[in-house]
C-alpha positions in Angstrom: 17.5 13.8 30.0 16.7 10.6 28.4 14.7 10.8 25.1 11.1 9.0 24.8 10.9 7.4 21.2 7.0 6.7 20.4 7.3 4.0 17.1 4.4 3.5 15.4 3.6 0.0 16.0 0.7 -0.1 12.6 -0.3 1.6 10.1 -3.0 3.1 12.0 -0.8 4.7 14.1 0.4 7.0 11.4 -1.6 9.4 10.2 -2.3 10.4 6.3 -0.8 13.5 6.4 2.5 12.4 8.0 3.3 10.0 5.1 1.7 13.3 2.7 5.2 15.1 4.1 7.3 12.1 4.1 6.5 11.7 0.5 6.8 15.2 -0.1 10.6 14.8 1.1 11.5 11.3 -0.4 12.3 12.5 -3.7 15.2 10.6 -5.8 18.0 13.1 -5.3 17.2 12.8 -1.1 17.3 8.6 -1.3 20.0 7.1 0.6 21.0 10.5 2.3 21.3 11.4 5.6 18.7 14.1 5.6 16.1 11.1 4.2 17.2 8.9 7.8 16.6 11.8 9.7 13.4 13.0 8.5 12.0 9.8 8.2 12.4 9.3 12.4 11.3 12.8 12.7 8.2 12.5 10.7 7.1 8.8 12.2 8.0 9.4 15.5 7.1 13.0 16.4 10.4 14.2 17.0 11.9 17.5 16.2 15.7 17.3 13.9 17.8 18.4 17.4 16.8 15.5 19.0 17.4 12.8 16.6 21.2 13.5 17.0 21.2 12.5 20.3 20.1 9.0 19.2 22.6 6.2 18.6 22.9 5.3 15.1 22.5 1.4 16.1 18.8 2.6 17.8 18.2 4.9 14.6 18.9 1.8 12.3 16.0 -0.4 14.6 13.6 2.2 14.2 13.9 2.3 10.8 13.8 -1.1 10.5 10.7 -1.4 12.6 9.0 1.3 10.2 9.8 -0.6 7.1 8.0 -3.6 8.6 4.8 -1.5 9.1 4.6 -0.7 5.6 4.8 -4.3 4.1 1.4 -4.9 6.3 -0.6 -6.1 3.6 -4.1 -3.9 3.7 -7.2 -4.3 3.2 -10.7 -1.8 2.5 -11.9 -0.5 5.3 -15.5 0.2 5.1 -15.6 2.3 7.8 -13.9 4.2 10.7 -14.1 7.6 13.2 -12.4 10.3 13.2 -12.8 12.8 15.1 -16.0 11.4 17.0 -17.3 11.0 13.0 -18.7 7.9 11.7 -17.5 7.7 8.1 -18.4 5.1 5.5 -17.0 4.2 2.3 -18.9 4.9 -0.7 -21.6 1.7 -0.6 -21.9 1.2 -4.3 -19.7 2.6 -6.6 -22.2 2.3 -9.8 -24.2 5.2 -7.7 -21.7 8.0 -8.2 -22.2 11.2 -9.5 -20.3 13.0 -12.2 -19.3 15.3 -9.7 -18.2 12.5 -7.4 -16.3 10.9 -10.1 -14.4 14.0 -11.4 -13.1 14.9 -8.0 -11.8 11.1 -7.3 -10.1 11.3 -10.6 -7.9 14.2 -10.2 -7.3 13.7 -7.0 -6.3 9.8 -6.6 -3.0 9.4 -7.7 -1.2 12.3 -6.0 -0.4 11.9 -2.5 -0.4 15.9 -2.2 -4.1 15.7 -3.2 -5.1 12.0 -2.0 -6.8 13.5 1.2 -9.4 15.2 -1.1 -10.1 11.5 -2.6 -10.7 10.4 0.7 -13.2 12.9 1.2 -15.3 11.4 -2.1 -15.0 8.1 -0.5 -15.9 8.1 2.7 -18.5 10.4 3.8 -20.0 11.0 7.7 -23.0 7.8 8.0 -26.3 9.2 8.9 -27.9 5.5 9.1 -26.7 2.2 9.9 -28.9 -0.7 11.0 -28.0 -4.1 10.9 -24.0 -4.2 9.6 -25.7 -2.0 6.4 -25.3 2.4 6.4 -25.5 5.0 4.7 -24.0 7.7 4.1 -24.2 11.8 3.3 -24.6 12.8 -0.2 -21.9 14.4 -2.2 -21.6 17.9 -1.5 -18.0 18.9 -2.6 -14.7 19.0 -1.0 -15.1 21.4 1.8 -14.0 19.4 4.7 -11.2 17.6 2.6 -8.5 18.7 5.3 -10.4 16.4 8.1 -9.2 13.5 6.3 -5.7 14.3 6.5 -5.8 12.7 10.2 -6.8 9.7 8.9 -4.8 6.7 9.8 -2.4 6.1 6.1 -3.3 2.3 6.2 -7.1 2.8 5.6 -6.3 5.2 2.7 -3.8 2.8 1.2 -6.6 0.2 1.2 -8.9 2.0 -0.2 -6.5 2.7 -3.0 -5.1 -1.1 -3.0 -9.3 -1.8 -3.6 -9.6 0.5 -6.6 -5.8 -1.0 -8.0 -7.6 -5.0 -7.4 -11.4 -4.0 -8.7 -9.2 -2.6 -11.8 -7.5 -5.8 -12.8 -10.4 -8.3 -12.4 -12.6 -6.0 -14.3 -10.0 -6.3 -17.1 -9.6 -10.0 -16.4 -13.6 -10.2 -16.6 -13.7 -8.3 -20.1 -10.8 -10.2 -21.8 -11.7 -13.5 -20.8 -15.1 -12.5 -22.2 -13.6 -11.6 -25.4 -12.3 -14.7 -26.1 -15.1 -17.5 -25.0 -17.9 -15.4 -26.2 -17.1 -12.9 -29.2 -13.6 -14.9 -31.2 -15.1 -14.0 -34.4 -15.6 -10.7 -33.7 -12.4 -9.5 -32.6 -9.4 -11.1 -34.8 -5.6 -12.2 -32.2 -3.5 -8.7 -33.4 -7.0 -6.9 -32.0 -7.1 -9.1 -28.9 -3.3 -8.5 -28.0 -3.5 -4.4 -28.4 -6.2 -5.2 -26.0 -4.3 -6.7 -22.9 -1.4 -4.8 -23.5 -3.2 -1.5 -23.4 -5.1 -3.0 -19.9 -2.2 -4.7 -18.6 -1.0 -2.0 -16.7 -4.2 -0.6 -17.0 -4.4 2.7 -17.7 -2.3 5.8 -16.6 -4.1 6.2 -13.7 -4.0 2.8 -12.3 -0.3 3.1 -12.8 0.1 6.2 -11.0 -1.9 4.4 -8.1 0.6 1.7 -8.2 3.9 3.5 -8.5 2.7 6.0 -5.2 2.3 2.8 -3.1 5.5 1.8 -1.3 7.9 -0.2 -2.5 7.3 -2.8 0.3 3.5 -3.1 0.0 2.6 -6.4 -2.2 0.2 -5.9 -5.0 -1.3 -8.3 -7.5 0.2 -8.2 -11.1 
């Protein structure tokens, strides 16, 4: 019986948690092993382990090339999607959020384990939209966190690609401001512990960056 092969062809076509358990798997001592190659066709493509070694290793080594590819689509914030015959909207201004809102984004934003629960802070089911403009229901915890796991991974990476870009020109804005407006106040040895303590931003930013993969292009 000849085996059907479904690559994802985007993104979109893999879901959030599929890359959660490929993540989950890719640790440093599996890299380069054989176990990696075949869980990375069984995850992507829906197959189960028997079948995989029925595959030629010349078609195995096109499907992971075509895989590869889809992660170095460069991507962008999505502001909304469905899911499940669900309207959800990303958070419409950021300055609104509530303590609570901002907690749970924090802990949860730079682990892919928990980056579903982010997710779930971020985009929220729209109860009005009207001319391109929505909004959205109010905070009420993470209850329905595990929806978001069938998210497509590509409009979670954006959304975290969003928060790694708003995070660098924020610092670019302050710095810059430092040294037209306020010289006097803030001496060059002051200035310098202050762009190297932002340049990689804080811990968290560099968490956000390093779970990326490799193949994605961010700004420096």
């Amino acid at each position: 019986m000849k085996l059907e092969v479904n690559v994802p062809e985007s993104l979109n076509e893999i879901t959030l948690e599929q890359y959660q358990r490929f993540d989950k798997i890719n640790t440093e001592e599996n890299q380069d092993s054989n176990f990696l190659l075949h869980k990375t066709v069984e995850i992507f493509c829906g197959l189960e382990l028997k079948d995989i070694a029925s595959i030629r290793v010349t078609s195995i080594k096109e499907i992971l090339g075509d895989i590869d590819k889809i992660f170095a689509e460069k991507t962008d914030l999505v502001p909304t999607f469905t899911l499940g015959g669900i309207e959800y909207g990303f958070i419409p201004k950021l300055d609104d959020m509530t303590i609570g809102e901002f907690i749970d984004l924090d802990e949860n934003l730079t682990e892919w384990e928990t980056i579903h629960k982010a997710m779930a802070v971020l985009y929220r089911p729209i109860n009005y939209k009207k001319d391109g403009k929505y909004l959205i229901e109010e905070y009420t915890g993470l209850d329905n966190a595990e929806v978001f796991k069938k998210m497509p991974v590509g409009i979670a990476m954006g959304a975290m690609v969003f928060f790694y870009r708003l995070n660098n020109e924020l610092l670019e804005i302050i710095l810059n401001y430092l040294k037209q407006e306020a010289p006097n106040q803030m001496n060059t040895e002051a200035l310098v512990a202050l762009e190297r303590s932002g340049a990689g931003s804080s811990q968290f930013m560099d968490s956000l960056r390093g779970m990326l993969p490799v193949s994605m292009t961010l700004p420096d």
